[in-house]
C-alpha positions as CSV (number, residue, x, y, z in Angstrom):
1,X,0.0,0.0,0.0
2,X,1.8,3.3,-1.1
3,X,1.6,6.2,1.3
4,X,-0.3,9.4,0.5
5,X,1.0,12.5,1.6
6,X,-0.6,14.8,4.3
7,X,-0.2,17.7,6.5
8,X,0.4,15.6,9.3
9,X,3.3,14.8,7.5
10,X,5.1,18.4,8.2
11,X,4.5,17.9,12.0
12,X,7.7,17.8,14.1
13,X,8.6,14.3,14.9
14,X,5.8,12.9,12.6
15,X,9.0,10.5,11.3
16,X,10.0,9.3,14.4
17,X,6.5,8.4,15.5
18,X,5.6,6.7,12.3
19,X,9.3,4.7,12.9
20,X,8.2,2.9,16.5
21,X,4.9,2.9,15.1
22,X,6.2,0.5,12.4
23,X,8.9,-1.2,14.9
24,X,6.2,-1.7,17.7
25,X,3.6,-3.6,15.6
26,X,5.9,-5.8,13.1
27,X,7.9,-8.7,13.9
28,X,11.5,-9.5,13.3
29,X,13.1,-8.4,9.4
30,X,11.5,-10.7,6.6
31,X,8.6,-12.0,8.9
32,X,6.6,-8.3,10.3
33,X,6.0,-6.8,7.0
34,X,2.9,-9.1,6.4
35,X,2.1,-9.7,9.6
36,X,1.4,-5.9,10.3
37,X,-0.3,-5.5,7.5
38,X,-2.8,-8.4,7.7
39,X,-3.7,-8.1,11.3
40,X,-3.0,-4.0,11.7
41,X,-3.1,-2.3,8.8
42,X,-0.1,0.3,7.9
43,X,0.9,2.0,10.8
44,X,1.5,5.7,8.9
45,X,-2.3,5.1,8.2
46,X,-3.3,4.4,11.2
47,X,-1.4,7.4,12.8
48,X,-3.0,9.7,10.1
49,X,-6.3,8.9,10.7
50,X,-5.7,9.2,14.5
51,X,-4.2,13.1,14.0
52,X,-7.4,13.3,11.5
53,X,-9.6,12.2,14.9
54,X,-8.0,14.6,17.4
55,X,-8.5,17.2,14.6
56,X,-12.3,16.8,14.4
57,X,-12.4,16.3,18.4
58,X,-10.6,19.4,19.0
59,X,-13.2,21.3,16.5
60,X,-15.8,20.0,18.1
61,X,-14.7,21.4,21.3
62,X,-14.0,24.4,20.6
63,X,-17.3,24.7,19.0
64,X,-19.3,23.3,21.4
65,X,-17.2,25.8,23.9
66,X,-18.2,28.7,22.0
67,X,-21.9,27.8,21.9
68,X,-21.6,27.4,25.5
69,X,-19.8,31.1,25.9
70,X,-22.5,32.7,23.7
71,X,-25.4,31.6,26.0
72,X,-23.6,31.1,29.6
73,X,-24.9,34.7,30.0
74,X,-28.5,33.6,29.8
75,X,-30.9,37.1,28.1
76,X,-31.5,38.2,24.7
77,X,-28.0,37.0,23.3
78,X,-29.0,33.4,24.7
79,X,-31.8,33.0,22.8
80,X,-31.5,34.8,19.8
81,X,-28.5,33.9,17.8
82,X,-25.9,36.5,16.1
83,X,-26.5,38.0,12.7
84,X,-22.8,37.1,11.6
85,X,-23.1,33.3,10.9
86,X,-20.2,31.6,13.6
87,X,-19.8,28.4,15.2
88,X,-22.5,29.0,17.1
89,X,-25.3,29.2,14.7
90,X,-23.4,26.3,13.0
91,X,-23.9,23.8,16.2
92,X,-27.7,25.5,16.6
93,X,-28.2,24.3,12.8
94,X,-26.2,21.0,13.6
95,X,-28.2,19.7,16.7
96,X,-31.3,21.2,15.4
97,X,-31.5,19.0,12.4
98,X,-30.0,16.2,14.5
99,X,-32.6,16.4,17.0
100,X,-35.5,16.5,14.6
101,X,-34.9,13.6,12.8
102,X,-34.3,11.5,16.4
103,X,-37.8,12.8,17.2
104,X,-39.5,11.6,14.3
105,X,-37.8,8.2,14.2
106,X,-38.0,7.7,18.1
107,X,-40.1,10.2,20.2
108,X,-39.8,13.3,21.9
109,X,-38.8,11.3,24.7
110,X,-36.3,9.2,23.6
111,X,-34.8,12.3,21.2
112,X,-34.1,14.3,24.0
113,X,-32.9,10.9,26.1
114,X,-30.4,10.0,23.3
115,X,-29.1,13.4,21.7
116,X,-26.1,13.5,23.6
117,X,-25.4,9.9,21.8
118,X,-26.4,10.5,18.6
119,X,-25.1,13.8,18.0
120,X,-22.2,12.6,19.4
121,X,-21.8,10.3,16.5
122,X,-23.5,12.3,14.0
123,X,-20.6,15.4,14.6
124,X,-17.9,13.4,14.3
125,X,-18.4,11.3,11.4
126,X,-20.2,14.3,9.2
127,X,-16.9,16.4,10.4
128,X,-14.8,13.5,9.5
129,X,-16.3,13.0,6.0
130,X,-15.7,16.4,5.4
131,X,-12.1,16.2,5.7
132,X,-12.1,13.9,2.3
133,X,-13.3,16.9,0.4
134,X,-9.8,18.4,1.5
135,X,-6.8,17.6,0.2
136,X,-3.7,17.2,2.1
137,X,-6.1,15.4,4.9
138,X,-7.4,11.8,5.4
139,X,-10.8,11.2,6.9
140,X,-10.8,9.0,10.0
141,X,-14.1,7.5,8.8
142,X,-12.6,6.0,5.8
143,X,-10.6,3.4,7.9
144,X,-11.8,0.2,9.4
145,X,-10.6,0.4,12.2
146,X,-12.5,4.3,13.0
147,X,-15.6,2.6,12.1
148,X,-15.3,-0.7,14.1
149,X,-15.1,1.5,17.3
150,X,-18.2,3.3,16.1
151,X,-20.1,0.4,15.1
152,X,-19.5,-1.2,18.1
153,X,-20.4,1.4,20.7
154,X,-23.9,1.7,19.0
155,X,-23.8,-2.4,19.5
156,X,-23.2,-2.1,23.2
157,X,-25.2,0.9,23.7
158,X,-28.3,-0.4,22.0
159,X,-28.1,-3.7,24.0
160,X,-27.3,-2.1,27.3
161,X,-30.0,-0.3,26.9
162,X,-32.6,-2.7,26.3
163,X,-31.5,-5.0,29.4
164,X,-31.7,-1.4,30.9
165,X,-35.4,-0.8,30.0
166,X,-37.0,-4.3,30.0
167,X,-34.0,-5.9,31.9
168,X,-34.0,-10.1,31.4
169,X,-36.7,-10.5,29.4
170,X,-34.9,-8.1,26.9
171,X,-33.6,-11.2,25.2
172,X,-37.2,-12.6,25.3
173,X,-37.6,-11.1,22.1
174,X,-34.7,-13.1,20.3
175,X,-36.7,-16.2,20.7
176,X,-40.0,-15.3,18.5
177,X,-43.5,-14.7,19.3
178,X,-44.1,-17.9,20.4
179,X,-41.9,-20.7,22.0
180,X,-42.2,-23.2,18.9
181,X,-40.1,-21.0,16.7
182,X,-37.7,-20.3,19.2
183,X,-34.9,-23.2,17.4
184,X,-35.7,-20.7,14.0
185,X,-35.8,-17.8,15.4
186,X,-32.7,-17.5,17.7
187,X,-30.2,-18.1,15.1
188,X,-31.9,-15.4,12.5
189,X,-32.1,-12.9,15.6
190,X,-28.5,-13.8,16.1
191,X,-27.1,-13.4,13.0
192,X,-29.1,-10.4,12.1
193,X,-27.8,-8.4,15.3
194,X,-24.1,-9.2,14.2
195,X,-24.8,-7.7,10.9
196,X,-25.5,-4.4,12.1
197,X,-21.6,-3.5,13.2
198,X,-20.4,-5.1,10.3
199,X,-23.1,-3.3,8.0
200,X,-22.8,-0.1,9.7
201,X,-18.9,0.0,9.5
202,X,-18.4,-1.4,5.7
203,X,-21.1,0.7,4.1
204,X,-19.3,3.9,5.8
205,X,-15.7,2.8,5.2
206,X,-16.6,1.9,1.5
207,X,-18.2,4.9,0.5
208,X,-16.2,7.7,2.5
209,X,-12.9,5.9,1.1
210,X,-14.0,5.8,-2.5
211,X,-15.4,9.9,-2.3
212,X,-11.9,10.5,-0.6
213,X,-9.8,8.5,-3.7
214,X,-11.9,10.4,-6.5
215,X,-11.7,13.9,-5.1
216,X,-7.8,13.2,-4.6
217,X,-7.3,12.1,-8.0
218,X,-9.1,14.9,-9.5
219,X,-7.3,17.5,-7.5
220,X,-3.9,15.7,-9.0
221,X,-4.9,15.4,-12.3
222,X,-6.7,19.2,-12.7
223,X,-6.5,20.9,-9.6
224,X,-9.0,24.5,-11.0
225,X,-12.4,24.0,-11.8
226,X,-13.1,20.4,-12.8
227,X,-12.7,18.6,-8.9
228,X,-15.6,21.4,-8.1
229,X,-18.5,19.0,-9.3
230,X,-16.9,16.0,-7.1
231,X,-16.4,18.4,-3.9
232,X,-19.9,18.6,-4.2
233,X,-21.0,15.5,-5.0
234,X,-18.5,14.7,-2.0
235,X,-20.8,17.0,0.1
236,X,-23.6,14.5,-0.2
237,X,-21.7,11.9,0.2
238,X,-20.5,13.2,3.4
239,X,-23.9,14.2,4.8
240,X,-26.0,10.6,3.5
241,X,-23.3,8.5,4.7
242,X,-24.1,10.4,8.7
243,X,-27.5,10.3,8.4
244,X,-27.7,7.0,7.5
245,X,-25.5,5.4,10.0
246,X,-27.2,8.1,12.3
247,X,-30.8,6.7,11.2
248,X,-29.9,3.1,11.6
249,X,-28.5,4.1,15.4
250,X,-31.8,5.5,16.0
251,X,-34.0,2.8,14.9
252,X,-31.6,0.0,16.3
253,X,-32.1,2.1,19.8
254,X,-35.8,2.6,19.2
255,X,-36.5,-1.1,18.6
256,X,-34.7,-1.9,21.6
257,X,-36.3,0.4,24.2
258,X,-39.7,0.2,22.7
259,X,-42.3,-1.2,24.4
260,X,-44.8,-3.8,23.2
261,X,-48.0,-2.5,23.0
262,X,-51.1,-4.9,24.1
């Protein structure tokens, strides 16, 4: 796998780090070079998408601490937002659209109850995609190993929550509507609750690292005017790819909290 050049690249010590990186997850000379990339991937990948990570996290703080500055004084400038479009209004816009989609997939309730989660996820992988519309950056979202994590929390979360809300008999439901179909239906149940990590992390890593291989290709070949249709193309790429694994989230966490009605 050849390495693509980034900004990260220009950091002090960047070098170094991608050195013991390499040393600390290969073997011996003539036996680590296939074992780290089967089981790890490239390490100067792996480090890129991490700086790409604390990148997006470190936006999203100092956004989140500038909506928190603007309205900390509680009056007028609380509740009516600036004229000059800022971070502020773009978080408003952000958890606005965030929350009204959770309400109409799960409830007022259960928006409210799981907005911290799910615009959580929804910020950093919308802000992540984005970064594959600039070159010179790599998106965290379009590795495997980014996803997984993802993929996986709304796994545990969605469970934990359902044991939370009906507690044992939770798992009732993996067994059918009756007791008959429970040797059918336990292994379908299984099977299709695996899927969803595995479905949630390939569809994102698939098509947030093909929009990031076009756009970079374009830019190389003619970098003035003819990437423009891509970047935007790459746009709503970036904002169906979150609310999709956003929806899914929902309606995973949904179907686990709801209760049967009688």
């Amino acid at each position: 796998m050849g390495e693509e050049t980034t900004w990260f690249d220009f950091l002090p010590g960047v070098a170094n780090l991608h050195k013991f990186a390499s040393g600390a997850l290969g073997r011996e000379e003539g036996q680590g070079m296939f074992f780290r990339w089967q089981m790890f991937g490239d390490s100067y990948f792996t480090l890129a998408h991490v700086f790409g990570a604390l990148l997006v996290l470190a936006f999203a703080i100092v956004a989140g601490m500038a909506y928190r500055n603007a309205v900390a004084g509680g009056g007028e400038a609380a509740i009516v937002p600036p004229a000059r479009f800022g971070l502020r209004n773009l978080m408003e816009m952000f958890t606005d659209a965030v929350f009204s989609t959770a309400e109409g997939v799960m409830g007022e309730h259960n928006a409210r109850r799981f907005l911290p989660f799910i615009g959580a996820l929804a910020v950093f992988i919308f802000f992540s995609n984005t970064l594959a519309l600039i070159p010179g950056f790599i998106p965290p979202t379009s590795t495997m190993k980014t996803n997984i994590a993802l993929a996986i929390s709304v796994f545990l979360i969605t469970h934990i929550m359902g044991v939370r809300e009906h507690g044992v008999k939770y798992f009732k439901h993996f067994l059918g509507p009756i007791l008959v179909l429970a040797p059918l239906m336990l292994p379908i149940e299984l099977v299709s609750h695996m899927a969803r990590p595995v479905s949630l992390t390939l569809r994102l890593m698939g098509n947030i690292a093909a929009d990031h291989k076009v756009v970079s290709a374009f830019f190389l070949a003619v970098p003035l005017l003819v990437p423009v249709p891509f970047l935007i193309l790459g746009v709503l790429v970036a904002i169906v790819q979150t609310l999709v694994f956003c929806l899914l989230t929902m309606v995973y966490i949904q179907g686990a909290v709801a209760h049967e009605e009688h």
